[in-house]
MARVEXTI-65897 format. One record per residue (C-alpha): residue number from 1; residue in three letters; chain; z, x, y. Coordinates in Angstrom, 1 decimal, padded with zeros to 4 digits. Example, Ala and Ser with C-alpha at 12.3 -4.5 7.8 and 13.67 -1.06 7.14 Angstrom:
seq,type,mol,zz,xx,yy
1,ala,A,007.8,012.3,-004.5
2,ser,A,007.1,013.7,-001.1
! end
This chain:
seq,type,mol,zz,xx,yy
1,unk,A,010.1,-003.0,-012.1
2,unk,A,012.6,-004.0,-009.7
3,unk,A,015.4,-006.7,-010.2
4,unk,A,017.7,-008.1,-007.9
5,unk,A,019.9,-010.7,-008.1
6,unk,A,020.4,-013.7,-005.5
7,unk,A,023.1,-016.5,-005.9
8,unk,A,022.7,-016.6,-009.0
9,unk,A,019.0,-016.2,-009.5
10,unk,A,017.4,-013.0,-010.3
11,unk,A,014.3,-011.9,-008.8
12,unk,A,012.0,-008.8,-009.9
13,unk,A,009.3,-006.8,-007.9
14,unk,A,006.5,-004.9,-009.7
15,unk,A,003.7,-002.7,-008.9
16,unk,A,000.8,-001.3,-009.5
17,unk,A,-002.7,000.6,-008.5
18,unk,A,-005.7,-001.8,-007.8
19,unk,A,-008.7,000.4,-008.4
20,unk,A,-011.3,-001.8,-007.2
21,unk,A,-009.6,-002.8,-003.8
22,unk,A,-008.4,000.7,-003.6
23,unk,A,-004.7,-000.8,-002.9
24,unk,A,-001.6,-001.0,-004.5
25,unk,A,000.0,-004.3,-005.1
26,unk,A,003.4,-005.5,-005.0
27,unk,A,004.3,-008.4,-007.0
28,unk,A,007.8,-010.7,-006.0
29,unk,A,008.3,-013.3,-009.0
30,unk,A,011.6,-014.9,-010.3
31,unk,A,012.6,-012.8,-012.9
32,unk,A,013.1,-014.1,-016.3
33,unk,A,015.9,-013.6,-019.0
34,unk,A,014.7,-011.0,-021.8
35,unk,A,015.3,-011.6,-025.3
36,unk,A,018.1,-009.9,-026.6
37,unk,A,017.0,-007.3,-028.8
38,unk,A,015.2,-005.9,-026.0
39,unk,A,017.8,-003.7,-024.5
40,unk,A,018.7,-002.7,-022.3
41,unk,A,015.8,-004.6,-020.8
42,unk,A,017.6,-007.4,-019.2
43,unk,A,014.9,-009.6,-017.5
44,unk,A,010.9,-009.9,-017.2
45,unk,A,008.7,-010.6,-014.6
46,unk,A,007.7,-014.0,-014.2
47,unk,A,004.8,-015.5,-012.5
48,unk,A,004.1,-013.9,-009.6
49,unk,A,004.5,-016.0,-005.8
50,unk,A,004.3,-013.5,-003.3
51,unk,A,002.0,-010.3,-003.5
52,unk,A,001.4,-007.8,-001.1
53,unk,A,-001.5,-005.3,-000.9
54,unk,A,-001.4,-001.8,000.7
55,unk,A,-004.2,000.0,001.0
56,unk,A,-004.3,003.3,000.2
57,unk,A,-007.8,004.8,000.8
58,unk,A,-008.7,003.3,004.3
59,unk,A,-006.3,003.5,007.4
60,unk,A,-008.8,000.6,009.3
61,unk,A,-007.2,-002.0,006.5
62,unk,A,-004.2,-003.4,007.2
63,unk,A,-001.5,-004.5,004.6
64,unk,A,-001.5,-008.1,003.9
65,unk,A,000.4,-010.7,001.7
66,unk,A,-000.6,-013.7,-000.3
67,unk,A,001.2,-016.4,-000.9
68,unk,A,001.1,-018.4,-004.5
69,unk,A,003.2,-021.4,-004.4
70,unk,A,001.9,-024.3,-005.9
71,unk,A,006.0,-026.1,-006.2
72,unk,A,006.8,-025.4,-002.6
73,unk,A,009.3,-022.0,-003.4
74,unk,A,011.6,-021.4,-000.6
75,unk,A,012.3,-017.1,-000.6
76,unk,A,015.8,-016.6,000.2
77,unk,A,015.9,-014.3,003.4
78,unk,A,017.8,-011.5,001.9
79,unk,A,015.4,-011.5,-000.8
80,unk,A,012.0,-011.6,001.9
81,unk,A,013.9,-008.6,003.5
82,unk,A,014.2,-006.9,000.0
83,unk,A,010.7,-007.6,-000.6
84,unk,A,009.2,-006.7,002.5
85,unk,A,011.4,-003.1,003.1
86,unk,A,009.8,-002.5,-000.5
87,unk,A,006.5,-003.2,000.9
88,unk,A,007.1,-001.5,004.3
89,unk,A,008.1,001.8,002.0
90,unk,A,004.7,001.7,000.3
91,unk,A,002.7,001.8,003.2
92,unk,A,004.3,004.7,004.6
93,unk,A,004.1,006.5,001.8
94,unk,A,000.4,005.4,001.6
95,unk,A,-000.2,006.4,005.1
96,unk,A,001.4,009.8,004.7
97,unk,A,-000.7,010.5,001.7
98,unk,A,-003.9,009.0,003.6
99,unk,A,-002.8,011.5,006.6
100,unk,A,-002.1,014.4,004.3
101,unk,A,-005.5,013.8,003.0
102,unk,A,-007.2,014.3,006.1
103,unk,A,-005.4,017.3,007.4
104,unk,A,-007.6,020.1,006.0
105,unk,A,-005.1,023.4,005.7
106,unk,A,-006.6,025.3,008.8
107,unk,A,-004.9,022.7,010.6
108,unk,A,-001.6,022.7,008.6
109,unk,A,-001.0,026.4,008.8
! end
């Protein structure tokens, strides 16, 4: 998990594999305060508003994001640039592996 702070208002990214959609998922949330005796965990994930999945078995499916803002959020920019140069990584690395995986090693040597 990922935690950035904002005027004031921290935010946290997480991730994970998707099995079934054969993606990985990005999650942006506001990030809540931890209880204190769990240091040096700081803050927690809350509810996520923004996800983005990257597909990591099929190069024909393109990333995409969801929205989930039932009080109207508005994202900072700085923090929708954070977000999305996190999600821009992930599918490149997806892609490379994707590309590696299709290069049989006649072709690489």
């Amino acid at each position: 998990m990922l935690i950035r702070e904002h005027n004031g208002v921290h935010y946290a990214v997480q991730s994970g594999c998707l099995v079934r959609e054969d993606a990985w998922m990005l999650e942006l949330s506001e990030a809540l305060p931890a209880p204190e005796d769990w240091l040096p965990t700081t803050h927690l994930p809350g509810r996520a508003f923004l996800t983005a999945l990257v597909p990591d078995e099929d190069p024909g499916r393109e990333p995409s994001f969801h929205l989930f803002s039932p009080e109207d959020r508005l994202i900072p920019h700085v923090v929708m640039r954070w977000f999305v140069e996190l999600v821009d990584a992930e599918v490149s690395r997806c892609r490379a592996e994707m590309n590696q995986a299709t290069t049989s090693p006649e072709d690489a040597g």
